[in-house]
C-alpha positions as CSV (number, residue, x, y, z in Angstrom):
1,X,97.6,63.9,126.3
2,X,97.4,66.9,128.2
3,X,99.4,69.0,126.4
4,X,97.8,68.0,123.1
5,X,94.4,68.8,124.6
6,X,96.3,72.4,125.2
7,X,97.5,72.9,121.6
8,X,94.1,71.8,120.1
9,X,92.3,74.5,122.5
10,X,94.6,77.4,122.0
11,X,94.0,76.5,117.8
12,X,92.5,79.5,116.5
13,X,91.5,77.8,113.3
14,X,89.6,75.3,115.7
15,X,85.9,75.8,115.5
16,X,85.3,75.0,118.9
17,X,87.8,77.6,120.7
18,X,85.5,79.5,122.5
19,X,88.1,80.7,125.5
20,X,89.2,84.7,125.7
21,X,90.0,85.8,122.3
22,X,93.4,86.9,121.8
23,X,93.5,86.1,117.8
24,X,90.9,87.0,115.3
25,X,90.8,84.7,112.3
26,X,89.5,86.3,109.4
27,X,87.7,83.8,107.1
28,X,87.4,85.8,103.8
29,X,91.1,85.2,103.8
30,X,90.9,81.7,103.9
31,X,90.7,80.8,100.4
32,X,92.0,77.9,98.2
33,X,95.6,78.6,97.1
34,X,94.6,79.8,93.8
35,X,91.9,82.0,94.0
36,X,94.3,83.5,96.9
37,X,96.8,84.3,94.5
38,X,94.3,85.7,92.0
39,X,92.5,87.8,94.9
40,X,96.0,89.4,95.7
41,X,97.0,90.3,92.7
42,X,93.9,91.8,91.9
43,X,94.0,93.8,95.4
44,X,97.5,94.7,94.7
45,X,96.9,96.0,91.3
46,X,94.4,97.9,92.9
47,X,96.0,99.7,95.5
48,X,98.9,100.7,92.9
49,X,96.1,102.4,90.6
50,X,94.8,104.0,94.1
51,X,98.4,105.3,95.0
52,X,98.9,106.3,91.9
53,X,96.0,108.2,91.1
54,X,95.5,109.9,94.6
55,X,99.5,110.9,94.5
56,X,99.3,112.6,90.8
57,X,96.0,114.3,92.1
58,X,97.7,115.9,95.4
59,X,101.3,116.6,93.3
60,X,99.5,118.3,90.3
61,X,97.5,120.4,92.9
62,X,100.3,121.3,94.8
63,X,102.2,122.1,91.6
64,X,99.6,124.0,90.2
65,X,99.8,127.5,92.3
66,X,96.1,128.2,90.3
67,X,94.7,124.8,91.5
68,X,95.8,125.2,94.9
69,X,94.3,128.9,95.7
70,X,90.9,127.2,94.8
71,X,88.6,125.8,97.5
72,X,87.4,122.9,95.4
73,X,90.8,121.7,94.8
74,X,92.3,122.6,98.0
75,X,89.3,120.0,99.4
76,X,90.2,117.6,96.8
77,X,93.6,117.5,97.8
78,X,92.6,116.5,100.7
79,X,90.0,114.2,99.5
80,X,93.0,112.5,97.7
81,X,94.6,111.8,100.7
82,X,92.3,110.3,102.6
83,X,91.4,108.1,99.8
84,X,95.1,106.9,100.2
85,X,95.2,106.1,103.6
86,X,91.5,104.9,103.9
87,X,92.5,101.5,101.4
88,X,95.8,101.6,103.4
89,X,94.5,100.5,106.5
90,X,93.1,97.0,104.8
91,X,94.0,96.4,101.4
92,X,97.8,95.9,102.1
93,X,96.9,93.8,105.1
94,X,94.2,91.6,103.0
95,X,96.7,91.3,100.3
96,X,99.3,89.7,102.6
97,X,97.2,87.5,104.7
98,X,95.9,85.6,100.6
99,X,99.5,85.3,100.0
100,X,101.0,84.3,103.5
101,X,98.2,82.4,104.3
102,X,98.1,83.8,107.3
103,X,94.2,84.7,108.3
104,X,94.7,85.8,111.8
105,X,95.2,89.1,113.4
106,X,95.4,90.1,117.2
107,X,92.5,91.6,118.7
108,X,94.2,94.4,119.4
109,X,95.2,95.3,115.9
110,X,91.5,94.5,114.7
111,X,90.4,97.5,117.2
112,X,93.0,99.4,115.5
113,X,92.1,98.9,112.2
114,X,88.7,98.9,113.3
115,X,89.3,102.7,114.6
116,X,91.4,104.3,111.3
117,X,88.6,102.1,109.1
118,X,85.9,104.4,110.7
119,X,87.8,107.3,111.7
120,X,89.1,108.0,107.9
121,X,86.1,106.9,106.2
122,X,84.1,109.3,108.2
123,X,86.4,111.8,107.6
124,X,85.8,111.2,103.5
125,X,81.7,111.8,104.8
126,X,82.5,115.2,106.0
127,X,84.8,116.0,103.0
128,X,82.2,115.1,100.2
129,X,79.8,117.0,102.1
130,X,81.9,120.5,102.5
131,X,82.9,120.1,98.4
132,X,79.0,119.9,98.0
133,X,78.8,123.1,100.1
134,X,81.4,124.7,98.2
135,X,79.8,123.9,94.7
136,X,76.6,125.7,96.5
137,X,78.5,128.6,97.1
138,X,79.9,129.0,93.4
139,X,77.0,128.0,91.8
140,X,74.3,129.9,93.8
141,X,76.1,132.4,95.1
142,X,79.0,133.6,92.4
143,X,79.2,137.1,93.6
144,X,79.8,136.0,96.8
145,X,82.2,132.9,96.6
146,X,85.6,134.2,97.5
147,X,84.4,136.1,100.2
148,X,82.3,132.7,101.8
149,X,84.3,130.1,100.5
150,X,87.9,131.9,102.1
151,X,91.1,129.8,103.2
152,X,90.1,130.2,106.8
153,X,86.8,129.1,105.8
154,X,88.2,126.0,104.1
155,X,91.0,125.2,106.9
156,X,87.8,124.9,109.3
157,X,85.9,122.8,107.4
158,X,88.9,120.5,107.0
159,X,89.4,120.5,110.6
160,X,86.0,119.8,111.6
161,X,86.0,117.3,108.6
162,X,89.3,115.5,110.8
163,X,87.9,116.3,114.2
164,X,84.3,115.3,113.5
165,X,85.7,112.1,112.4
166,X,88.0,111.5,115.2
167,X,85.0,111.7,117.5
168,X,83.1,109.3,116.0
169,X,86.1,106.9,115.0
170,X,86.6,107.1,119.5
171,X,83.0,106.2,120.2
172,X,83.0,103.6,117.4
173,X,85.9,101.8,119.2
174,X,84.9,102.6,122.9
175,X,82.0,100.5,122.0
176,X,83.9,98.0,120.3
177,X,86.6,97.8,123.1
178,X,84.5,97.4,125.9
179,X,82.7,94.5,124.7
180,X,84.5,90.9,126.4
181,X,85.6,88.6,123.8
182,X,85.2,84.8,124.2
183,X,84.2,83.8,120.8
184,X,84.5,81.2,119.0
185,X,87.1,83.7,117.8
186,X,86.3,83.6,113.5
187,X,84.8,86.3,111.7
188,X,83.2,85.6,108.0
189,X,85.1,88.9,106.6
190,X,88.3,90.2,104.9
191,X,89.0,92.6,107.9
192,X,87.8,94.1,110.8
193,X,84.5,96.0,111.4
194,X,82.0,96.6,113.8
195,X,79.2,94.3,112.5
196,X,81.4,91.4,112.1
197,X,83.2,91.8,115.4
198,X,80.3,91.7,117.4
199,X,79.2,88.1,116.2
200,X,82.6,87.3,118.7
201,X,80.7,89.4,121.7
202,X,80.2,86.8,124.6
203,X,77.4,89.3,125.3
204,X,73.8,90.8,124.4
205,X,75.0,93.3,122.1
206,X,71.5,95.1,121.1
207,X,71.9,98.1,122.6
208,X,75.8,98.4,120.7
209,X,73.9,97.5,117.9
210,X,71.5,100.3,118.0
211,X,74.2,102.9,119.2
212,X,76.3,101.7,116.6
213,X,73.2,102.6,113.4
214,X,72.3,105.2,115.4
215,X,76.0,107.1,114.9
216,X,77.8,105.4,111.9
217,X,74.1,104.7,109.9
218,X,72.6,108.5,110.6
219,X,75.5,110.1,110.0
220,X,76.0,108.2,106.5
221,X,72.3,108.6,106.1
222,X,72.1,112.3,107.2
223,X,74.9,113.6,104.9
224,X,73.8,112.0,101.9
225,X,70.3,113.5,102.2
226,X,71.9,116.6,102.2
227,X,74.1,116.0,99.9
228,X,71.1,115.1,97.6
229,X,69.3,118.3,98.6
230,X,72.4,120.8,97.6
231,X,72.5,119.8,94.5
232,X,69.2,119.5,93.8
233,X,68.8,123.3,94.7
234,X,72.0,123.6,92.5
235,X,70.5,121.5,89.5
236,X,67.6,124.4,89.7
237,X,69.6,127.2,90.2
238,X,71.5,126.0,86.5
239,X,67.9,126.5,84.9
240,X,68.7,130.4,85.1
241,X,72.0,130.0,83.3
242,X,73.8,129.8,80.2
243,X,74.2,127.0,78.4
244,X,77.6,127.3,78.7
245,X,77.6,127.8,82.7
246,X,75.6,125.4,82.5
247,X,77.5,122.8,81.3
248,X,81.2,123.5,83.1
249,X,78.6,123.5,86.5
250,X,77.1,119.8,85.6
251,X,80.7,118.7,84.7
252,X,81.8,119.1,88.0
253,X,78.7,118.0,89.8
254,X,78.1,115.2,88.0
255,X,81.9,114.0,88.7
256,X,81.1,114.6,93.0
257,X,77.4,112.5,92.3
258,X,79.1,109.9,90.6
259,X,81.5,109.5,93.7
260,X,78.8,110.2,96.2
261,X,76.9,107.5,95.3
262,X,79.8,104.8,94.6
263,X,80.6,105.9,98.3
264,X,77.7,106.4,100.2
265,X,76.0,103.4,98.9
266,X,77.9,100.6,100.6
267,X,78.0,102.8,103.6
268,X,74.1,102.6,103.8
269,X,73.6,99.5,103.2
270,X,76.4,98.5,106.0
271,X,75.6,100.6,108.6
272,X,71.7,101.5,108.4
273,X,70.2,97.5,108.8
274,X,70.7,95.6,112.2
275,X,73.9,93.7,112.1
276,X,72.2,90.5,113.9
277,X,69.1,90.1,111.7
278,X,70.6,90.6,108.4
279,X,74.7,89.2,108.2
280,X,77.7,91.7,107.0
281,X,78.3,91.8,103.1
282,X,81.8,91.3,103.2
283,X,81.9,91.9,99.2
284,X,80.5,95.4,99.7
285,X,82.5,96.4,102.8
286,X,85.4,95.5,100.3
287,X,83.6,97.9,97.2
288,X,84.3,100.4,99.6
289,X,87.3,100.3,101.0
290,X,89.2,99.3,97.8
291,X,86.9,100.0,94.4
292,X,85.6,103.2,95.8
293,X,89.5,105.0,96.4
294,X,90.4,103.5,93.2
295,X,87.7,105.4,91.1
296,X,87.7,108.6,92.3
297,X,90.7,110.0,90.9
298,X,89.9,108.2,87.9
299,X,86.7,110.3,87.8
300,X,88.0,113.3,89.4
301,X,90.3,113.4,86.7
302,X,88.7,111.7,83.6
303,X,85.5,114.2,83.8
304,X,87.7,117.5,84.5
305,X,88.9,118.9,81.8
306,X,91.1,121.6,84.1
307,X,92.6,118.8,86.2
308,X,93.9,116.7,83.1
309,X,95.2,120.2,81.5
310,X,97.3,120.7,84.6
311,X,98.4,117.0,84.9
312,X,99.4,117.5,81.4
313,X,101.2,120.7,81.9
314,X,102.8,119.3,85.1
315,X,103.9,115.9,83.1
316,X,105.5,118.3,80.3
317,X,107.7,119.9,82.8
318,X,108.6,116.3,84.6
319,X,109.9,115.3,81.0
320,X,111.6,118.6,79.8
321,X,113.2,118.4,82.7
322,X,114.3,115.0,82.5
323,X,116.1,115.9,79.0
């Protein structure tokens, strides 16, 4: 009797198991057998198309000696591969779990995943906003361009892109890490995040919450407004051009505004609402860590006519080669 008492309180599928969480079980995996399969497939077509595309962006820019020389390439090279990594901390994981049936994961690899969701996301924030800096540049200041918008220039604001990120990612997971855990140990949510974890928090956790908006919801917040206010200044700096000019400038642009606000919409509505008043949307935390890295390059590429040259040019070569 006693040791079946013991197996039913170390369940962590039992809704009662409130002791020191070891196990997270993640409920958005939990689904019946067939829309499992369905949700799999359709995560694991998914991450193909985002491997796919994000690799053929890098290669051709690499490839391309022109492409990489420019700033707004060389950023969205990098761009590219945080797009890759960023679904590849959850999507092959979520993927998994609806085929294995297996809907737990240790708390230790939830902080984890917790840290690399934040810390590359954030580094995708920083990104978006130096390409909007570097359309500035060539836009308002032409004459000027190669001498602002140098490679040391655009190593730094890679680096601080990286670094910028990795402090917040640490402070994010501090906060998260030093929280005890006694649950009941489920979490209503494909993978792990701040919001959701802290419904497992055997503790008031208003003041995480508030820190937590406070970092994560400004600095979403704070980088799309000025995101929106470069290129409104660019938008009225095109009035004074040519029509021409003016239309290769609101190619481009309109390609980064179509990804900005794919991107930094989820993020605002996540991370700028308290988490215990209003509940995680665990359908648009997973718009943007799969959707969003899937239609980039498609948009990056689709709307640029001198990136689907050079992925032509490069393809050409692949298959002369070949014969």
């Amino acid at each position: 009797m006693d040791s079946a008492n013991s197996t039913l309180s170390n369940d962590p599928l039992r809704p009662g198991n409130t002791g020191a969480v070891h196990e997270i079980v993640l409920l958005g995996l939990s689904q019946p057998r067939v829309l499992s399969l369905a949700l799999a497939i359709l995560l694991l077509l998914s991450y193909a198309t985002v491997l796919l595309g994000n690799l053929s962006i890098i290669l051709t820019i690499r490839a391309e000696p022109r492409l990489a020389a420019s700033p707004m390439y060389y950023l969205l090279g990098n761009l590219s591969l945080v797009d890759l990594c960023y679904t590849s901390v959850t999507t092959p994981q979520m993927a998994l779990g609806l085929l294995s049936g297996h809907a737990t994961i240790s708390l230790g690899e939830c902080l984890a995943q917790l840290f690399f969701l934040h810390f590359l996301g954030c580094t995708e924030i920083f990104l978006l906003t130096a390409m909007a800096y570097d359309r500035y540049v060539a836009i308002c200041q032409p004459l000027h361009y190669t001498a602002i918008m140098s490679c040391r220039t655009c190593a730094r604001l890679v680096a601080g892109s990286w670094l910028g990120a990795l402090a917040h990612s640490l402070v994010q997971t501090l906060l998260a890490t030093t929280l005890p855990y006694c649950g009941p140990n489920r979490i209503d949510h494909y993978f792990c995040d701040v919001a959701p974890l802290l419904g497992v928090a055997c503790t008031d956790t208003s003041l995480v919450e508030i820190l937590v908006v406070s970092n994560t919801g400004a600095i979403s917040l704070g980088c799309f407004l000025v995101l929106l206010v470069s290129y409104g200044v660019i938008l009225a700096a095109l009035q004074r051009r040519s029509a021409e000019d003016r239309r290769k400038a609101l190619s481009t642009c309109t390609a980064h505004l179509m990804v900005v606000a794919i991107f930094f919409g989820p993020c605002i509505f996540i991370y700028t609402r308290p988490f215990s008043t209003i509940p995680a949307d665990k359908v648009v935390s997973l718009l943007a860590t799969v959707v969003t890295p899937m239609l980039n390059p498609l948009i990056y590429t689709l709307r640029n006519t001198e990136m689907k040259g050079a992925m032509r040019r490069l393809w050409g070569r692949w298959v002369r080669a070949e014969k």
